[in-house]
N, C-alpha and C positions, 0 to 999 in steps of 0.2 A: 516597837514592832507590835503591830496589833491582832486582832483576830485570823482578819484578810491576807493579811500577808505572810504569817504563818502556814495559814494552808495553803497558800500558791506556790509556797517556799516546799513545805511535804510533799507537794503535789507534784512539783518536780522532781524531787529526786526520787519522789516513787516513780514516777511515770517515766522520764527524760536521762533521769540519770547514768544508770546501768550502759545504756543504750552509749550514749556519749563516751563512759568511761571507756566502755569496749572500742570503738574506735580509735581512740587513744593509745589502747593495749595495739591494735594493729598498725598502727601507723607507726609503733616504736618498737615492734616485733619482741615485745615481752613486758611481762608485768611488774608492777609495781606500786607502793601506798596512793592513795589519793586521799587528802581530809580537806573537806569542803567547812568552811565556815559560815552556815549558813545565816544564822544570824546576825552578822556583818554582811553580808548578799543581800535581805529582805528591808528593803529601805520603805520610811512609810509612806503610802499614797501613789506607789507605783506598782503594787502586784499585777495589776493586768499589763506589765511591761517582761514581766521574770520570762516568761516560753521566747519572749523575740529575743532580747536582749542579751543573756546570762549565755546562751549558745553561743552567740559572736564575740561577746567578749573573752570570755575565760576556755572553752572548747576550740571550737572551731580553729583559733590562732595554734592551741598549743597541738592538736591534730594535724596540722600545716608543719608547724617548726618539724615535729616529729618524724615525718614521712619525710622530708627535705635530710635531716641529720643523721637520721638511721635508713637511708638508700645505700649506702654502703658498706660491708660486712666491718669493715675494721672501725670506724664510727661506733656503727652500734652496739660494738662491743664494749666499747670504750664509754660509753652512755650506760649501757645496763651494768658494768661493772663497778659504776660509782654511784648511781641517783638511785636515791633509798626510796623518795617521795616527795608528791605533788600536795602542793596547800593553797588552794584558793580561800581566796579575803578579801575584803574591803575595810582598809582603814587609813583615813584622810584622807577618804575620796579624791585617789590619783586618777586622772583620766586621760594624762600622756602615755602613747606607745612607748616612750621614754624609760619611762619608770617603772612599767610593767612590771617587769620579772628581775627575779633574783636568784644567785645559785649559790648557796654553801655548802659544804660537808655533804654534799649528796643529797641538800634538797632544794628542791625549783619551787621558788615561792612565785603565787602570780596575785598579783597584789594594784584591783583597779577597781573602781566606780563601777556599780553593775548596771547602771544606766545612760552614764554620760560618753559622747564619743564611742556609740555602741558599731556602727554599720562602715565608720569611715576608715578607721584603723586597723583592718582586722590584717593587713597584711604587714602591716606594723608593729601588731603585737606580736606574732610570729616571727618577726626577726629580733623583738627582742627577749622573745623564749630561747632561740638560737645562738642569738650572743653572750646571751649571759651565760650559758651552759659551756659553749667553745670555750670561752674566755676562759674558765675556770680549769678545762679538761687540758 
């Protein structure tokens, strides 16, 4: 990872982040860890890709799942009583809605390519932040 793409990487989560994460908080009507791995996120020779991209991949899906799962009071209890925290990553550039996410011990790994299959899956990757959380619960 080089110069460029470190500060587009800082750049966002100063600027983008917070912002994002709070939607998150309300679409699953309470809080929880988030650990962003950024450096698995900043791939080289795409930072002028991180602001379009990194929202629909890893956001925006799990924003979606969340508002869908915790719409109703015994769900959401049932979610915020077991999921400790969120881990976004990139490692081995999965970029099937497939393989998205993961849920153990109370945590939802989301685990995808932050550039590939950015725009077309996003309702995809939300069902399978959903499933794998059901599944588990």
């Amino acid at each position: 990872m080089g110069l460029r793409e470190k500060k587009a990487a800082r750049e966002f989560e100063k600027n983008r982040f917070d912002s994002l994460k709070r939607q998150i908080f309300e679409a699953a009507k309470f809080e929880f860890d988030i650990e962003v791995n950024w450096e698995t996120l900043a791939i080289d020779d795409y930072a002028h890709l991180y602001d379009q991209t990194w929202p629909i991949i890893y956001f925006e899906p799990t924003i979606k799942a969340f508002k869908e799962m915790c719409s109703d009071e015994f769900s959401k209890e049932a979610i915020e009583e077991d999921l400790k925290k969120l881990i976004i990553q990139n490692y081995g550039n999965v970029h099937n809605a497939n393989h998205f996410a993961t849920y153990s011990k109370g945590i939802l790994t989301l685990n995808h390519s932050p550039i590939l299959n950015a725009a077309n899956q996003i309702d995809e990757r939300a069902e399978s932040v959903q499933n794998a959380i059901e599944k588990e619960l």
